[in-house]
N, C-alpha and C positions, 0 to 999 in steps of 0.2 A: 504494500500500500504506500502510495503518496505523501511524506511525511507534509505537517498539513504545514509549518512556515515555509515548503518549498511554493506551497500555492502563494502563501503570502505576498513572498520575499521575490523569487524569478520571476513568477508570472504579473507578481505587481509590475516590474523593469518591463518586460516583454509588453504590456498595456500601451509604453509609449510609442511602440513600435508600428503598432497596425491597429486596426480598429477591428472590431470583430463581426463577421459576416452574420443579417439580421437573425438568420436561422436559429442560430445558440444564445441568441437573446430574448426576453419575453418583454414584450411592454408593459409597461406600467400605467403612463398616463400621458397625454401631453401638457405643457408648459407654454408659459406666456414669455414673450421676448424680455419684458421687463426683466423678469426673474432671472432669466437666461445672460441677459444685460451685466447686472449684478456680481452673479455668480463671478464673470469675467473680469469686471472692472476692480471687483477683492483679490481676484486669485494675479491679476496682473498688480497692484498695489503691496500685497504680502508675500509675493515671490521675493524668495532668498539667493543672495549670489553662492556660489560654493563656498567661497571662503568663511562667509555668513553659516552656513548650514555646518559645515565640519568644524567651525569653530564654537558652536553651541554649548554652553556649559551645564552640569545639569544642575535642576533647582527644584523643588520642592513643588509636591502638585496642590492645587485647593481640597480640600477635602470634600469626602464622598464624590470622588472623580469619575467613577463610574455612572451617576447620575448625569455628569457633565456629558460623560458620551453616547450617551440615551437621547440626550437634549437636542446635538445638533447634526447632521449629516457631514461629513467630515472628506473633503475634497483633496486626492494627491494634488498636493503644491510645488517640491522640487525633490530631485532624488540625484543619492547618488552613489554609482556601484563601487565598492571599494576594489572588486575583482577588476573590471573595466579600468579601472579610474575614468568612470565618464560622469557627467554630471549632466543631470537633462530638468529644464523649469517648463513646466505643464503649461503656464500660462503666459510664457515669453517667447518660447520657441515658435518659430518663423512653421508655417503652415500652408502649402497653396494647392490643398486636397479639398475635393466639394464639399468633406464632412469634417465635422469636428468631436470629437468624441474626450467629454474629463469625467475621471475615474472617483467612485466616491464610497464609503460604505456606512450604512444606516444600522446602527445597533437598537433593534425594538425594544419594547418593553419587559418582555419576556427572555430577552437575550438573543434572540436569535439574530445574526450578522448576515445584512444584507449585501453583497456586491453588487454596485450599482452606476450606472453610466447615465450624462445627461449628454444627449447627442442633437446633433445641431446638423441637417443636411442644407445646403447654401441654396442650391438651385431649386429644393423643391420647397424651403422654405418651413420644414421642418423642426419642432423642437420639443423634445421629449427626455421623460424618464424612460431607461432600457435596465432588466438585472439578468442574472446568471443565477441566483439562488430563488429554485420551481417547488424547493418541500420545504415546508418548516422542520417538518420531523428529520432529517436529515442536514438540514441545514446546521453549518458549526454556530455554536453558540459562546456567546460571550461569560463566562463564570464572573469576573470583576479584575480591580486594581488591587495587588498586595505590596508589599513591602519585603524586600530581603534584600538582606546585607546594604542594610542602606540604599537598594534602589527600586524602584516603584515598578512592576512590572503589569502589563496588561495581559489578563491570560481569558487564553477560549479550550473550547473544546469538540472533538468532532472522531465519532465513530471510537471513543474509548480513549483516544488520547488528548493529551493538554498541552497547549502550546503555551509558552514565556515571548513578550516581545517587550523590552524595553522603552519605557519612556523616558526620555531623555528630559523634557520642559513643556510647557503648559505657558504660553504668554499669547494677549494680545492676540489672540483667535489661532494662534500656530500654535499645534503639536508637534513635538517634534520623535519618532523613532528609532529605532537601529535593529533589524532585523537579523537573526543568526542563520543556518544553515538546520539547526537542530529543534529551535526554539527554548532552547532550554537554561536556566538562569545563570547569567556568569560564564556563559559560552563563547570561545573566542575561535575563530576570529568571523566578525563582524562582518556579514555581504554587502549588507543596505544602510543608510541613513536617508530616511525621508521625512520633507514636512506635510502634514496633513492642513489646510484649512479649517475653522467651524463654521458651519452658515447654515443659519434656523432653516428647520425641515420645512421644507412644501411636501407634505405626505395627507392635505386632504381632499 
């Protein structure tokens, strides 16, 4: 079986790559340009340069942080592969494909972790929620934020096992992560460092 931070961690990097063909997508809903607007003019405002992102130091989360990621839909902002050394910004990067596709994921009430895309087609004038998560019952679920060894981990779980992903900081609507190979606490060495955006759910 698929260890679940390899979904996380590769296939998160692989998102920036291609968009994914409508098939393996379900829609959800469509969206208003405003919202759409938004979304954009945040993620281009709160994009981080590299230096910014790997220079991140960690800090202390608000408490009951787990409630904080229930609260808001949570948008890849910039990433960067430590294997690569590449560094890619979701909402800076130069684009002149008819669609646009940013990556987001929605932790429910229940825990259950949505992967979720708002895609934007030019020509037809398109703009929509798209996800990849079809069963709850099977869907990975979020357990909550712990603490060890002094560092704040976000952990889920899916088909029996539990993954660790590190949060690094909490400011100013950026999350920021560091994904491992394992998911496991204290695991070196480090694939990913990515920042997440927050921006209140459109889920009615």
């Amino acid at each position: 079986m698929q260890k679940i931070s390899a979904r996380f961690g590769i296939l998160s990097a692989a998102f920036f790559l291609f968009i994914l063909p409508a098939s393996a997508q379900l829609k959800v809903k469509d969206v208003d340009t405003a919202y759409y607007n938004k979304v954009i003019a945040t993620g281009k405002k709160l994009s981080m340069k590299q230096d910014a992102l790997l220079g991140a130091k960690a800090a202390a989360l608000p408490q009951n942080f787990t409630d904080t990621l229930k609260k808001y839909d949570w948008y890849e902002l910039d990433n960067y592969s430590f294997a690569d050394k590449e560094y890619r910004g979701r909402f800076t990067e130069e684009d002149a494909s008819n669609s646009r596709q940013y990556d987001f994921f929605r932790y429910d009430a229940d825990g259950t972790i949505n992967t979720m895309y708002l895609f934007h087609t030019i020509k037809q004038g398109e703009y929509s929620f798209y996800t990849t998560t079809f069963d709850k019952n099977t869907a990975e679920k979020l357990v909550g934020v712990e603490n060890i060894r002094g560092a704040a981990y976000m952990v889920s779980s899916a088909y029996g096992e539990k993954e660790w992903q590190k949060i690094i900081s909490y400011k100013d609507q950026v999350m920021i992560k560091e994904l491992t190979r394992y998911g496991k606490p204290g695991e070196t060495p480090v694939k990913f460092r990515i920042a997440y955006m927050a921006m209140t759910r459109d889920d009615k």
